[in-house]
DRENDO-1510 file (C-alpha; in Angstrom, 1 decimal, always signed):
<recs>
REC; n; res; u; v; w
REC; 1; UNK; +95.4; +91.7; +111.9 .
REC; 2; UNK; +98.0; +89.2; +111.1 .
REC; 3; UNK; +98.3; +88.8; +107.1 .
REC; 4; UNK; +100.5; +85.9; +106.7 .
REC; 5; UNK; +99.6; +83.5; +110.2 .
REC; 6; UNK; +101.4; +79.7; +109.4 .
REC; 7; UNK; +103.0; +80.6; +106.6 .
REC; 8; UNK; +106.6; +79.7; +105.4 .
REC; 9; UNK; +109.1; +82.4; +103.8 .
REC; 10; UNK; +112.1; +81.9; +102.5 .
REC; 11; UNK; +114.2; +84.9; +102.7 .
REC; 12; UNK; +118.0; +85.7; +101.2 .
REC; 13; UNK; +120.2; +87.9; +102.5 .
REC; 14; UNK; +118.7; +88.9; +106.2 .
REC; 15; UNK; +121.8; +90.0; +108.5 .
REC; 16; UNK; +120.9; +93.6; +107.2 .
REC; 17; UNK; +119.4; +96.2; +104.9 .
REC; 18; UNK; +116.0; +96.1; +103.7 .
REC; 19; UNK; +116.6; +91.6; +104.1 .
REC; 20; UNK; +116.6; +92.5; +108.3 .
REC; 21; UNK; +113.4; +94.8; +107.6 .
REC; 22; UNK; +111.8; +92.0; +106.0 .
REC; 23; UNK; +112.3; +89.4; +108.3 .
REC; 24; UNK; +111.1; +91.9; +110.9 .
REC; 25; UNK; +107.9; +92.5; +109.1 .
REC; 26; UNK; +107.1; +88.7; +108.5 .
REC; 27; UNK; +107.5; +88.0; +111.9 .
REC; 28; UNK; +105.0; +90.4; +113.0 .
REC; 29; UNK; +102.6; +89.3; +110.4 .
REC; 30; UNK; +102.5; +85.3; +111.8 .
REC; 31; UNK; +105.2; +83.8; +109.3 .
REC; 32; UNK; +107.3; +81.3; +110.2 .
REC; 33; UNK; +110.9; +82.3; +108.4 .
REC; 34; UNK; +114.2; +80.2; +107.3 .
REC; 35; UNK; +116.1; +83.5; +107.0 .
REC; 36; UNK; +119.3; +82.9; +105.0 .
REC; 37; UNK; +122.7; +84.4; +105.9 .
REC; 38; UNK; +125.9; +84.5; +104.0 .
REC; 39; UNK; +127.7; +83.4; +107.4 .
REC; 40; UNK; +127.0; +81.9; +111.1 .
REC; 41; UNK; +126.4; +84.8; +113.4 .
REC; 42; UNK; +125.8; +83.6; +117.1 .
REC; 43; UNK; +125.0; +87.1; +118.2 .
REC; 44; UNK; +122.5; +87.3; +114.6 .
REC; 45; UNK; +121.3; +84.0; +116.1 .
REC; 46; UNK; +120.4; +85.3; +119.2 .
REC; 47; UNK; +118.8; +88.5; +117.4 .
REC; 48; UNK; +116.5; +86.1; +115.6 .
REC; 49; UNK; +115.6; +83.4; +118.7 .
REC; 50; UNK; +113.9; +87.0; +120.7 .
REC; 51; UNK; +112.1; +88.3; +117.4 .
REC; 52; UNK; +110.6; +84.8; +117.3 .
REC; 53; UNK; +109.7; +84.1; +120.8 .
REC; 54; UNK; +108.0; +87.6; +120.9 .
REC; 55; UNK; +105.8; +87.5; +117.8 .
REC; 56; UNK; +104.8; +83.3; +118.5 .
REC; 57; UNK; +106.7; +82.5; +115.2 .
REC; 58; UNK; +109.6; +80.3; +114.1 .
REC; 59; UNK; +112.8; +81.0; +112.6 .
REC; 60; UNK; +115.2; +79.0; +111.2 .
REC; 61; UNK; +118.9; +80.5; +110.4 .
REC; 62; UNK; +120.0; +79.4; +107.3 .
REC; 63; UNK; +123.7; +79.4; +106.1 .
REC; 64; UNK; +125.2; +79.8; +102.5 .
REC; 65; UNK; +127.0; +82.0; +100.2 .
REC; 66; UNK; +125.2; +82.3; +97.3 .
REC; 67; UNK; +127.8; +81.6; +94.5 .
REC; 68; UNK; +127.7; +78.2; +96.2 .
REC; 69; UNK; +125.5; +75.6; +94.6 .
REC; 70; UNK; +126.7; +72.8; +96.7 .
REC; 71; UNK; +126.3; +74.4; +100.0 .
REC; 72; UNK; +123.1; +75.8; +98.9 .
REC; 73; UNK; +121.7; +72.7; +97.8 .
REC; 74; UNK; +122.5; +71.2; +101.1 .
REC; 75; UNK; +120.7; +73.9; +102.7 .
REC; 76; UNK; +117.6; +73.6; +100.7 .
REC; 77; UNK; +117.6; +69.8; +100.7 .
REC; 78; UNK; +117.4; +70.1; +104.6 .
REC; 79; UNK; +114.4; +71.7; +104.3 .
REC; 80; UNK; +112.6; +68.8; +101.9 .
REC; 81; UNK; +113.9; +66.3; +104.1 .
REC; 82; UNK; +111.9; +67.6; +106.8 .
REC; 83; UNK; +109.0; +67.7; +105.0 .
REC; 84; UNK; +108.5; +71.9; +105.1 .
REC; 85; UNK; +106.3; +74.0; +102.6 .
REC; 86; UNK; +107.6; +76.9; +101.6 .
REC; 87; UNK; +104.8; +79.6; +100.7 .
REC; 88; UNK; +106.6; +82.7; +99.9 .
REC; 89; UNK; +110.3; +82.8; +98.9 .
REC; 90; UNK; +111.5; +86.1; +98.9 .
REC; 91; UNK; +115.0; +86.8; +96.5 .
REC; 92; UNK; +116.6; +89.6; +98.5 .
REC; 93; UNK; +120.1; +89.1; +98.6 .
REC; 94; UNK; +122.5; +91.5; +96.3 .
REC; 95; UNK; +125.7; +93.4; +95.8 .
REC; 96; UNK; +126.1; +96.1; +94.6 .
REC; 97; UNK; +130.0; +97.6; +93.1 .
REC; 98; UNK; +129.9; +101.2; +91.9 .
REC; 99; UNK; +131.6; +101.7; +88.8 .
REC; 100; UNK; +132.2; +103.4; +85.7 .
REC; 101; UNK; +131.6; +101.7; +82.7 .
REC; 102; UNK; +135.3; +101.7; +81.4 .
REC; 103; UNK; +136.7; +100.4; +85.1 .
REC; 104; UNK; +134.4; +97.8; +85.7 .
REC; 105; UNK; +136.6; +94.9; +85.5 .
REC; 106; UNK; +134.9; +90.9; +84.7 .
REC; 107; UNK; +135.5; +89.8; +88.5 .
REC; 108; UNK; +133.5; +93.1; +89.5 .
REC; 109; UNK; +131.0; +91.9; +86.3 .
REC; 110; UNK; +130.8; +88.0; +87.5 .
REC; 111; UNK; +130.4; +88.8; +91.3 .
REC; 112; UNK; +127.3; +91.2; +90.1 .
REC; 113; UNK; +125.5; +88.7; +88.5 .
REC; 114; UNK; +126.1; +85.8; +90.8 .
REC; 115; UNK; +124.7; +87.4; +93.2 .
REC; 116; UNK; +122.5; +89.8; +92.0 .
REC; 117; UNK; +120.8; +87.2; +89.2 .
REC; 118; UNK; +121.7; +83.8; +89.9 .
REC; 119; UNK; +118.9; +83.2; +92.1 .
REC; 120; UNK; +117.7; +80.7; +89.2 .
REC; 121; UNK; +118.8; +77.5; +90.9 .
REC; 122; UNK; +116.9; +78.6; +94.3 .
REC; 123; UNK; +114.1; +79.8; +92.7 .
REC; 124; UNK; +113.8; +76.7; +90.5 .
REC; 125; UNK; +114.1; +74.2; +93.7 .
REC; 126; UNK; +111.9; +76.5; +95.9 .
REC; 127; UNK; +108.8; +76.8; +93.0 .
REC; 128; UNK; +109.0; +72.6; +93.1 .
REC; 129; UNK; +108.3; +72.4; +96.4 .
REC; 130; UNK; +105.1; +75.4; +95.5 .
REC; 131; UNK; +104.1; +73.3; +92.4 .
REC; 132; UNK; +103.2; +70.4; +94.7 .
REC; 133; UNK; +100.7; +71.9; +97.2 .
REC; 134; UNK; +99.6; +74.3; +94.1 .
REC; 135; UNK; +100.1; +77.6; +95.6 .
REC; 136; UNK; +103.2; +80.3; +96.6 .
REC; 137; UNK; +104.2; +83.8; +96.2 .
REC; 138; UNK; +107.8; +84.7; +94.7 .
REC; 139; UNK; +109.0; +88.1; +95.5 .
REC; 140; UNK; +111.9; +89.5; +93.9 .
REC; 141; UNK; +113.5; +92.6; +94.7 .
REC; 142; UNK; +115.2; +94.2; +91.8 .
REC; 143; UNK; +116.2; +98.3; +91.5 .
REC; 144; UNK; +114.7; +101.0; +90.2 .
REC; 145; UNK; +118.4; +101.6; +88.3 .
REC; 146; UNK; +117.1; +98.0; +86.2 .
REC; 147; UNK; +114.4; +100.5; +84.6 .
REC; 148; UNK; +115.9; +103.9; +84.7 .
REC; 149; UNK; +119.7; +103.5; +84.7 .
REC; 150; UNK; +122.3; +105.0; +86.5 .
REC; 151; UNK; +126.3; +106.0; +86.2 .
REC; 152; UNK; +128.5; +104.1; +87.4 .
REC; 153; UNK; +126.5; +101.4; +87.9 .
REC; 154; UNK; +125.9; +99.4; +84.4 .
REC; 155; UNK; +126.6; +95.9; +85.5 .
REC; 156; UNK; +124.5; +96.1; +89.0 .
REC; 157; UNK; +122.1; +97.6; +86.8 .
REC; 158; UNK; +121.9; +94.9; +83.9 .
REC; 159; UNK; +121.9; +92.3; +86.9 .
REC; 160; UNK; +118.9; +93.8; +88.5 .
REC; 161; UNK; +117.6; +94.0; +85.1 .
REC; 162; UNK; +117.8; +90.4; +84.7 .
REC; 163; UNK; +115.9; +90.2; +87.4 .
REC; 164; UNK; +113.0; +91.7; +86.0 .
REC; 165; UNK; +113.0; +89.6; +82.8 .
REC; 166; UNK; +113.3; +86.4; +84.7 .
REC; 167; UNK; +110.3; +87.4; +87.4 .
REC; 168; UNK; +108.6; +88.0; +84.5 .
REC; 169; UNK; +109.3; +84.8; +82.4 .
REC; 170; UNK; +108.5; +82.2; +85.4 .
REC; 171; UNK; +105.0; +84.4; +86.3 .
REC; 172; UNK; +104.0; +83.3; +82.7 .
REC; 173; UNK; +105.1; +79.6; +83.5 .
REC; 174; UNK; +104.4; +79.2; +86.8 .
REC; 175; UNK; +100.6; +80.9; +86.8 .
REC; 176; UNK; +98.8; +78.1; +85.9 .
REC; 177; UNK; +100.4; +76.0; +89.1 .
REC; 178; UNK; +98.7; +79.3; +91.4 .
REC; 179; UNK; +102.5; +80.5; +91.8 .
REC; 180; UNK; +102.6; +84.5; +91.9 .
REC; 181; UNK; +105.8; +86.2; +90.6 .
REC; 182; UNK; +106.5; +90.3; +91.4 .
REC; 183; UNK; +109.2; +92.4; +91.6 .
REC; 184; UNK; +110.1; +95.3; +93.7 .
REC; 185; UNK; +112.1; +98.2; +92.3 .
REC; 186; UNK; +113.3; +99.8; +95.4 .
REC; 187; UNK; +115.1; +103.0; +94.6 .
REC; 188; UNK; +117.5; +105.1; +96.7 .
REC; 189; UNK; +116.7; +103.1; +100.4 .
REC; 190; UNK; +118.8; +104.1; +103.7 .
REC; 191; UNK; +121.2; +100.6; +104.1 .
REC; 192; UNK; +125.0; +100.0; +104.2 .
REC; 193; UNK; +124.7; +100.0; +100.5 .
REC; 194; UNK; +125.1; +104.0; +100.0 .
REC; 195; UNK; +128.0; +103.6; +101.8 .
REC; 196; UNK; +130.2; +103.5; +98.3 .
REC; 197; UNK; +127.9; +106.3; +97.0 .
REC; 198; UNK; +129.3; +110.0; +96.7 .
REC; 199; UNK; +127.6; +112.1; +99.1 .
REC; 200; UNK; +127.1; +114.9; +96.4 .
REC; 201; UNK; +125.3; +112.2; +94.1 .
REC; 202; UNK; +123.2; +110.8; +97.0 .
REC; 203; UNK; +122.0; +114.6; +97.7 .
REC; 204; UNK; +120.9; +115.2; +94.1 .
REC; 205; UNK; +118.9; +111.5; +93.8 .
REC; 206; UNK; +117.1; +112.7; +96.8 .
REC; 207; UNK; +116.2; +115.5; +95.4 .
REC; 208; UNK; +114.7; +114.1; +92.1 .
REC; 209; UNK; +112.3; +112.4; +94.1 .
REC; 210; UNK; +108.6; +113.6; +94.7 .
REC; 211; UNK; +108.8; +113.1; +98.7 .
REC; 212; UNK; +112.3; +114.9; +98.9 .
REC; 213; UNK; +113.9; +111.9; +100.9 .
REC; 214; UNK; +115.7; +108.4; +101.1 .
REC; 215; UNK; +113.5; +105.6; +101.5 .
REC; 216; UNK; +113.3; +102.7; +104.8 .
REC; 217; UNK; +114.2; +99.3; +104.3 .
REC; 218; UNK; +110.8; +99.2; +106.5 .
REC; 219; UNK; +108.7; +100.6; +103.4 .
REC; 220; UNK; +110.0; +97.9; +101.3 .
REC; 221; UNK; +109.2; +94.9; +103.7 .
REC; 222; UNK; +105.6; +96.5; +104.0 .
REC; 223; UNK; +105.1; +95.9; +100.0 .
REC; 224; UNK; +106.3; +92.6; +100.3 .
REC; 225; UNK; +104.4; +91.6; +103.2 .
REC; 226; UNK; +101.4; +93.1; +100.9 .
REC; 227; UNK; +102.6; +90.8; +97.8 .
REC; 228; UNK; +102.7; +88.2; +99.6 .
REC; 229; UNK; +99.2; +88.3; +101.3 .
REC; 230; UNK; +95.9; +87.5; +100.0 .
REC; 231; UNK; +95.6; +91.4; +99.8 .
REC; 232; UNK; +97.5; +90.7; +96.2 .
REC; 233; UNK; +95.9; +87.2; +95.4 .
REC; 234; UNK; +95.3; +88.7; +92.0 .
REC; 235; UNK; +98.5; +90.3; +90.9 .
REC; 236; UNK; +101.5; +88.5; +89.3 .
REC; 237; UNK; +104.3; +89.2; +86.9 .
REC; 238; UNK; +104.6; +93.0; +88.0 .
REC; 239; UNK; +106.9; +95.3; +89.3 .
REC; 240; UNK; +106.3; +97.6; +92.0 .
REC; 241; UNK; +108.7; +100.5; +92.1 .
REC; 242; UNK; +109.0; +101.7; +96.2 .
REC; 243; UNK; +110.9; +105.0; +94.8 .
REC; 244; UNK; +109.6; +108.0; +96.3 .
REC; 245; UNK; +108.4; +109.3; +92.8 .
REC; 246; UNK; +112.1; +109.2; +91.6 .
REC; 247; UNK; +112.4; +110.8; +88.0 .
</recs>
């Protein structure tokens, strides 16, 4: 069974990572996808034209960095001229810089935040279009360091927290329009992002969590794909840790 057949997603940051994972999940599920990208990819391109011609779906590249309003604007004002809904915006992309709290510099600070938390502006844009056929899903996906902590990473961590405050801000204003705002926490999950990690830290994260191993972008996607169905019709303004038991 298809859960999500017609619908629209939004999704940030899908060249890689868990953002690939999701766009492969919604495709199987029957979702049409405008799947963002910081830059043009012709052989990404290609990637995306065969996952949509063999699950009967549409995809739509989408181009933009995401500390830049203009060109995001333009982007998302494409999609209104064209008269699109968008039911489900998912809030993947991030960056993450590993640093200790004394090195981390206000470029590595600023870069963090833009990206990590300044999804405000798309968010905002995105939920008008929801507010006008009364319904939508917003996923967010935060860390699991927002509500534990972690060395080395304070301001990836106080981003992703931010996160998790907004989500939770706009679920309270946006309920009453039949708008649905979550979170994922994902915590130590196999991408190019443990690349900058210390392979003795990595080892002993592993081993704090109840399942003894790293986590697949796939298991991520498969919560969204559940957040976003009518599976979770009746859950908002929560956070969903995908962790592995991590203490």
């Amino acid at each position: 069974m298809r859960l999500l057949d017609g619908k629209n997603v939004f999704i940030t940051g899908t060249s890689k990572g868990i953002g690939w994972a999701l766009v492969e999940a919604f495709a199987e599920n029957g979702a049409n996808i405008y799947a963002h990208a910081r830059k043009e990819d012709s052989q990404w391109q290609d990637t995306l034209a065969c996952l949509a011609k063999k699950n009967g779906v549409t995809i739509w590249p989408c181009y933009f960095d995401m500390t830049d309003y203009a060109a995001m604007k333009k982007a998302l004002n494409s999609i209104k001229a064209n008269n699109s809904s968008v039911d489900i915006l998912i809030n993947n992309a991030g960056v993450m810089i590993n640093s200790l709290f004394h090195m981390t510099t206000n470029e590595m600070l600023r870069l963090q935040f833009e990206v990590n938390f300044f999804i405000f502006m798309l968010t905002q844009y995105i939920s008008r279009l929801m507010t006008k056929q009364n319904s939508g899903s917003i996923i967010n996906i935060s860390s699991v360091v927002a509500i534990e902590g972690s060395p080395g990473q304070s301001a990836y961590s106080a981003a992703k927290a931010a996160v998790i405050a907004f989500s939770k801000s706009i679920a309270a204003e946006l309920g009453e329009k039949n708008i649905r705002v979550n979170c994922i926490a994902p915590g130590i999950i196999y991408t190019i992002l443990l690349d900058g990690l210390p392979a003795q830290r990595l080892e002993q994260t592993k081993n704090k969590t109840l399942l003894k191993r790293y986590g697949l972008p796939a298991e991520v996607a498969s919560t969204a794909v559940f957040l976003a169905s009518e599976l979770a019709a009746y859950i908002t303004g929560q956070v969903i840790r995908v962790d592995r038991g991590l203490k």
